[in-house]
Chimera marker file (.cmm) of the C-alpha trace (Angstrom):
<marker_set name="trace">
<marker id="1" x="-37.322" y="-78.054" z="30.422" r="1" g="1" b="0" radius="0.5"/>
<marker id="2" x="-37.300" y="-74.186" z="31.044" r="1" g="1" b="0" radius="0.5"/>
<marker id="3" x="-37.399" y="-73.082" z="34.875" r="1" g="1" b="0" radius="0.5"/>
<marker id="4" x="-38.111" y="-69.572" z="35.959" r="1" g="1" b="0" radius="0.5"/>
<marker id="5" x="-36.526" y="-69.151" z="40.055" r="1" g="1" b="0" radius="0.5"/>
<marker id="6" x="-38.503" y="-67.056" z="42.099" r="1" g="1" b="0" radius="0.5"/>
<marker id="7" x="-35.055" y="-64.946" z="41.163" r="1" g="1" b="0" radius="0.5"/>
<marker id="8" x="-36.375" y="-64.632" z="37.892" r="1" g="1" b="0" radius="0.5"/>
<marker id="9" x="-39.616" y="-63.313" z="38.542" r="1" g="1" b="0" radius="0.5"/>
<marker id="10" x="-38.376" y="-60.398" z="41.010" r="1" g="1" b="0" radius="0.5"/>
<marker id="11" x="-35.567" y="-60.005" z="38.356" r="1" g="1" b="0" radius="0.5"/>
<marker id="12" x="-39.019" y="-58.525" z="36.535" r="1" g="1" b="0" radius="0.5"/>
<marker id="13" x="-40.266" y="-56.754" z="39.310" r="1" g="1" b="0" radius="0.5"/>
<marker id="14" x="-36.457" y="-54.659" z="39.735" r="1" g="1" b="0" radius="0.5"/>
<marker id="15" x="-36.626" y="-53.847" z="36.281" r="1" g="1" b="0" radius="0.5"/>
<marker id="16" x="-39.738" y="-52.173" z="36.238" r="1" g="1" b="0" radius="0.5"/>
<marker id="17" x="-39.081" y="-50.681" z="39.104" r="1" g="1" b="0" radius="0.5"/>
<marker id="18" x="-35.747" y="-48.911" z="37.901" r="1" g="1" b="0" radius="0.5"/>
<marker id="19" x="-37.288" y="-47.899" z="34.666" r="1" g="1" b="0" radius="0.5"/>
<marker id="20" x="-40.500" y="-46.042" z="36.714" r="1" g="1" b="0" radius="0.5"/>
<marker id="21" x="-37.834" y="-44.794" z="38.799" r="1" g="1" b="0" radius="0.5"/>
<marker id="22" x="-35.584" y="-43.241" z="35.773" r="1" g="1" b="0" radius="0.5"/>
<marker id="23" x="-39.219" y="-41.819" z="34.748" r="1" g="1" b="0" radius="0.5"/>
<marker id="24" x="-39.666" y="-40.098" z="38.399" r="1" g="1" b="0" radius="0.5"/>
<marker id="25" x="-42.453" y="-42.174" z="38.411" r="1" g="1" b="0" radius="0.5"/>
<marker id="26" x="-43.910" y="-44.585" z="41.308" r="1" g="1" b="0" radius="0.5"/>
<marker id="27" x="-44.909" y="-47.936" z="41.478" r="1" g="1" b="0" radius="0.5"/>
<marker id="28" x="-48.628" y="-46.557" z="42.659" r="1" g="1" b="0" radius="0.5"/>
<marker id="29" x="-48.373" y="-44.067" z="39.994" r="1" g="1" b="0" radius="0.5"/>
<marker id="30" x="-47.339" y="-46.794" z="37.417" r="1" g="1" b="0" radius="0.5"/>
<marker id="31" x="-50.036" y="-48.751" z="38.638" r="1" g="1" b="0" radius="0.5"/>
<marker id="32" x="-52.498" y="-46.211" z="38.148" r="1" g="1" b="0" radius="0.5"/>
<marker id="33" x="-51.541" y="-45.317" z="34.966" r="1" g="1" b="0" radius="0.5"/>
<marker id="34" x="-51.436" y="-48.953" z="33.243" r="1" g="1" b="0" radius="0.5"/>
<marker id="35" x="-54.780" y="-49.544" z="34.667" r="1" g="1" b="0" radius="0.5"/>
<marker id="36" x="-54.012" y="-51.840" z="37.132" r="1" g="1" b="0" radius="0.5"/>
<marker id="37" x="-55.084" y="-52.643" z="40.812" r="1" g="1" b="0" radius="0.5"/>
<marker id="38" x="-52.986" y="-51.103" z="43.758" r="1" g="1" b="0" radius="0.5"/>
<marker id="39" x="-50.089" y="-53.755" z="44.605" r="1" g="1" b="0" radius="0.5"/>
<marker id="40" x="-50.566" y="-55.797" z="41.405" r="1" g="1" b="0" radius="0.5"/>
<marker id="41" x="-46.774" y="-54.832" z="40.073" r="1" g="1" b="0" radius="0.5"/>
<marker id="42" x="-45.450" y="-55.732" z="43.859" r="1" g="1" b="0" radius="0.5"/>
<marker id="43" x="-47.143" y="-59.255" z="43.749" r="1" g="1" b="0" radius="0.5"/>
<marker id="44" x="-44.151" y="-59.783" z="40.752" r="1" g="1" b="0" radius="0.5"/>
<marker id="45" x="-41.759" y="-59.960" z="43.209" r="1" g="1" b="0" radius="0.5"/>
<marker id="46" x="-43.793" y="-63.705" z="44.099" r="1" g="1" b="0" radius="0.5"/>
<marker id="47" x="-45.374" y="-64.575" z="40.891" r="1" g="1" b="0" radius="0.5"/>
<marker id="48" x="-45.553" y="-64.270" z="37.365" r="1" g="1" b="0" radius="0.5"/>
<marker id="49" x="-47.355" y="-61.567" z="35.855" r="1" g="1" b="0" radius="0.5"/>
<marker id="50" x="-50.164" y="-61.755" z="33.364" r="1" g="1" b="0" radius="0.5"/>
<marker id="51" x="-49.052" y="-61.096" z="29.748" r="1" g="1" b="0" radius="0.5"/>
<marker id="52" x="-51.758" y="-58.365" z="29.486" r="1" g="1" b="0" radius="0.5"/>
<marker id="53" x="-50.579" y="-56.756" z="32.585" r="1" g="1" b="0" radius="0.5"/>
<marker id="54" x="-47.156" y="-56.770" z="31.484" r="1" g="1" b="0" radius="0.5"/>
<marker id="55" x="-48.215" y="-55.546" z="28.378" r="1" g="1" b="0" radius="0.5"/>
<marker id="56" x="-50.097" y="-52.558" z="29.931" r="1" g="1" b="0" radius="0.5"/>
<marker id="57" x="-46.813" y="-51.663" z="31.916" r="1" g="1" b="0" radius="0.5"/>
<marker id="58" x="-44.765" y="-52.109" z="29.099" r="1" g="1" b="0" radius="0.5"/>
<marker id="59" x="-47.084" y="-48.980" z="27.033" r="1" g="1" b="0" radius="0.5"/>
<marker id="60" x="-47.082" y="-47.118" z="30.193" r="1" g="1" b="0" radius="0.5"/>
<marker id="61" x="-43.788" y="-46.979" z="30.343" r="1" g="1" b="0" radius="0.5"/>
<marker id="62" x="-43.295" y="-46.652" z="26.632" r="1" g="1" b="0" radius="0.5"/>
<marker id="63" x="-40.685" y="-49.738" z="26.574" r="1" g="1" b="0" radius="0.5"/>
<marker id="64" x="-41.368" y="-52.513" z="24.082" r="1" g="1" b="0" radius="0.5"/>
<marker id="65" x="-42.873" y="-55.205" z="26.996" r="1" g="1" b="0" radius="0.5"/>
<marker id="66" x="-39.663" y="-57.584" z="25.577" r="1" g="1" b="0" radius="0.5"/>
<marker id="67" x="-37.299" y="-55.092" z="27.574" r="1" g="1" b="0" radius="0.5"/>
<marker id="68" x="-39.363" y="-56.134" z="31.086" r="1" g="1" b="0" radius="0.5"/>
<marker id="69" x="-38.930" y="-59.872" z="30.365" r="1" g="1" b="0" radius="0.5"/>
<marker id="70" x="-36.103" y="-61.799" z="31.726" r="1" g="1" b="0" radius="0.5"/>
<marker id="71" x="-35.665" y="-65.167" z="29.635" r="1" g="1" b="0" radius="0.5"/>
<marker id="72" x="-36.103" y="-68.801" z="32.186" r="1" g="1" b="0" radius="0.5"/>
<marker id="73" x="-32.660" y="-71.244" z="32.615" r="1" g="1" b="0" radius="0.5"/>
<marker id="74" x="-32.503" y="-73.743" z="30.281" r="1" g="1" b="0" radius="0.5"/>
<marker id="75" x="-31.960" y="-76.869" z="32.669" r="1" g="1" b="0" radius="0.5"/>
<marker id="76" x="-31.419" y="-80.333" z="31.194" r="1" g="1" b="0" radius="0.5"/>
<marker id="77" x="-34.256" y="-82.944" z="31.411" r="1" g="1" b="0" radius="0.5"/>
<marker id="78" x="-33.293" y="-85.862" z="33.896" r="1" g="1" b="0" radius="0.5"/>
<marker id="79" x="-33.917" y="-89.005" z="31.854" r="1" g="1" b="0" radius="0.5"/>
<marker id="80" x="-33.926" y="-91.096" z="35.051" r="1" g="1" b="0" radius="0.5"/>
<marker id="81" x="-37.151" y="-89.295" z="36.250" r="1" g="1" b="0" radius="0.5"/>
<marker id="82" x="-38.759" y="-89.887" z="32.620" r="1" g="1" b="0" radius="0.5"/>
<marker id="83" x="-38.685" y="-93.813" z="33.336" r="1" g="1" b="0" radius="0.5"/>
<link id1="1" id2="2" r="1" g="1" b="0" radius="0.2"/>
<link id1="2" id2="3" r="1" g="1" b="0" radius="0.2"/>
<link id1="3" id2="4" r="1" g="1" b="0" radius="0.2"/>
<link id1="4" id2="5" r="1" g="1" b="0" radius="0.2"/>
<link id1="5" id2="6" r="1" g="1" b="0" radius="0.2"/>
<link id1="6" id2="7" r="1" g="1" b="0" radius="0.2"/>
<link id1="7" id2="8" r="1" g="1" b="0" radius="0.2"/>
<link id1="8" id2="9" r="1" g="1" b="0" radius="0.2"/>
<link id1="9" id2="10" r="1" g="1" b="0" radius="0.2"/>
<link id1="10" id2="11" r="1" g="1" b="0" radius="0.2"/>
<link id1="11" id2="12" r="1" g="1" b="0" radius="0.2"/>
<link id1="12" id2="13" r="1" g="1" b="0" radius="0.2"/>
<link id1="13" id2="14" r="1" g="1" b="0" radius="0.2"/>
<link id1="14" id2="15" r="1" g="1" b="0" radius="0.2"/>
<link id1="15" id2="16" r="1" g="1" b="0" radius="0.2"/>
<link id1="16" id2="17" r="1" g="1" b="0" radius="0.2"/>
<link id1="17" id2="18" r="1" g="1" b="0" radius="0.2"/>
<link id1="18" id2="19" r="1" g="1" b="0" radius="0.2"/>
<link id1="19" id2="20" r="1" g="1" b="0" radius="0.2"/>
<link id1="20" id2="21" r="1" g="1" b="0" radius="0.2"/>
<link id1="21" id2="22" r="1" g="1" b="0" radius="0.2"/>
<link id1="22" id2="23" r="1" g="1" b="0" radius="0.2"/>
<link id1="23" id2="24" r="1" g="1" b="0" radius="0.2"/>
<link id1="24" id2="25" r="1" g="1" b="0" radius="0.2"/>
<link id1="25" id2="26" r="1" g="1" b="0" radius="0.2"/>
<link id1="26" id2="27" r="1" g="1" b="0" radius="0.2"/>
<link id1="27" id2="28" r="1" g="1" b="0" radius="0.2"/>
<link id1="28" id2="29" r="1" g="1" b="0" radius="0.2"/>
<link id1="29" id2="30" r="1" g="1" b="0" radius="0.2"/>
<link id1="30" id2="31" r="1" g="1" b="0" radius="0.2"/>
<link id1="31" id2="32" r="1" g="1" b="0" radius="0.2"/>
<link id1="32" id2="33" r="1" g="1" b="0" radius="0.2"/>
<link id1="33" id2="34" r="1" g="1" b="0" radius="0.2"/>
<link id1="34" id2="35" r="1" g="1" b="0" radius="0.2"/>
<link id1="35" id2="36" r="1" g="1" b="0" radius="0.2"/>
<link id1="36" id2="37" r="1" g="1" b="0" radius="0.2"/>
<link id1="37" id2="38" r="1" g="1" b="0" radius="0.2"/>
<link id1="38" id2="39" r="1" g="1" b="0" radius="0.2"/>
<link id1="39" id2="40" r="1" g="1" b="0" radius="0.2"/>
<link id1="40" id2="41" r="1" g="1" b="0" radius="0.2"/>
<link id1="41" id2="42" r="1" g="1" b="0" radius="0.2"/>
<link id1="42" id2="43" r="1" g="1" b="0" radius="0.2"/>
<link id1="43" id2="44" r="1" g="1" b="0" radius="0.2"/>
<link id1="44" id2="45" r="1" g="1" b="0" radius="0.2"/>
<link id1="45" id2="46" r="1" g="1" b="0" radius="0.2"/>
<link id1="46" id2="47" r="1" g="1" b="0" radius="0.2"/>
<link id1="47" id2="48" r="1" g="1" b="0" radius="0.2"/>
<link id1="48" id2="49" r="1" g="1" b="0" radius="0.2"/>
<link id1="49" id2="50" r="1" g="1" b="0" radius="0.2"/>
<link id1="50" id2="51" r="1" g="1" b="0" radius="0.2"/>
<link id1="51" id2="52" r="1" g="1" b="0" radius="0.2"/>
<link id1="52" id2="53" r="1" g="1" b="0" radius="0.2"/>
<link id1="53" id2="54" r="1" g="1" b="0" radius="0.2"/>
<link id1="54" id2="55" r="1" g="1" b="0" radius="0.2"/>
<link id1="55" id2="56" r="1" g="1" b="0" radius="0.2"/>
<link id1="56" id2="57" r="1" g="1" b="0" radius="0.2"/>
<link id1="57" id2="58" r="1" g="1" b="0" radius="0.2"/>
<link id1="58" id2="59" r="1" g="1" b="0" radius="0.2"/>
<link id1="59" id2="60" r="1" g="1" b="0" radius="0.2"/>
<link id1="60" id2="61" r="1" g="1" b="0" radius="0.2"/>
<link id1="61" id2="62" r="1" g="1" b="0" radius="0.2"/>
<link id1="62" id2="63" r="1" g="1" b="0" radius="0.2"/>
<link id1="63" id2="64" r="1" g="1" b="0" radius="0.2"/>
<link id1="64" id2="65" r="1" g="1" b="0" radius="0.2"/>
<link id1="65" id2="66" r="1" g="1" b="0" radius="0.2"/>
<link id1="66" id2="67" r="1" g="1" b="0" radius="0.2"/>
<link id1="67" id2="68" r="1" g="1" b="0" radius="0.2"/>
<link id1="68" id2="69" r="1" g="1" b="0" radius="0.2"/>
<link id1="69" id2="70" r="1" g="1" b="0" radius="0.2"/>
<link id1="70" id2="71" r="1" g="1" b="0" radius="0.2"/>
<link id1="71" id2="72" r="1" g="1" b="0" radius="0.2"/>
<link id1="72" id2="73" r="1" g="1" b="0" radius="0.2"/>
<link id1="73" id2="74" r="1" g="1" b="0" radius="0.2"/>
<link id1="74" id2="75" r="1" g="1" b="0" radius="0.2"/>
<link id1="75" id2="76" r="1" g="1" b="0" radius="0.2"/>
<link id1="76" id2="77" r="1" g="1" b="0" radius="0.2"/>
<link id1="77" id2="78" r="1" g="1" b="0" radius="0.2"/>
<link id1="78" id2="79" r="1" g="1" b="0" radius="0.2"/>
<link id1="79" id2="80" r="1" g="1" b="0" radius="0.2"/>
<link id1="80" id2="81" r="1" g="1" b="0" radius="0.2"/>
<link id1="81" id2="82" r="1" g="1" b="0" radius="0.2"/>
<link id1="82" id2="83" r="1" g="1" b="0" radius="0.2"/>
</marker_set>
């Protein structure tokens, strides 16, 4: 079973965030530009983001959108709980 901790998911957040801030570049600003909703990017930090939203980051940012994803712990499956 793969698990992504709410780690994970700001683990997403922080590197978006460093890569607008190489660029100069804020959040708001990075919002703006991938066409997406004020305070969308900071609801990472609690949740997953949408694939297209990630995406449109990803362009505005000009990053491939694999460099913003953070792989999920691998975490054995308890066979007890399967019974």
């Amino acid at each position: 079973m793969f698990v992504c901790r709410k780690e994970r998911r700001e683990m997403v957040y922080d590197k978006v965030k460093s890569l607008a801030d190489e660029r100069h570049i804020s959040i708001m600003a990075l919002e703006s530009k991938a066409g997406l909703k004020n305070g969308t990017i900071g609801k990472w930090r609690k949740s997953s983001p949408m694939l297209k939203n990630l995406q449109a980051v990803a362009n505005a940012l000009e990053v491939n959108v694999t460099e913003l994803i953070v792989e999920c712990e691998h975490e054995p499956i308890n066979s007890e709980d399967d019974n």
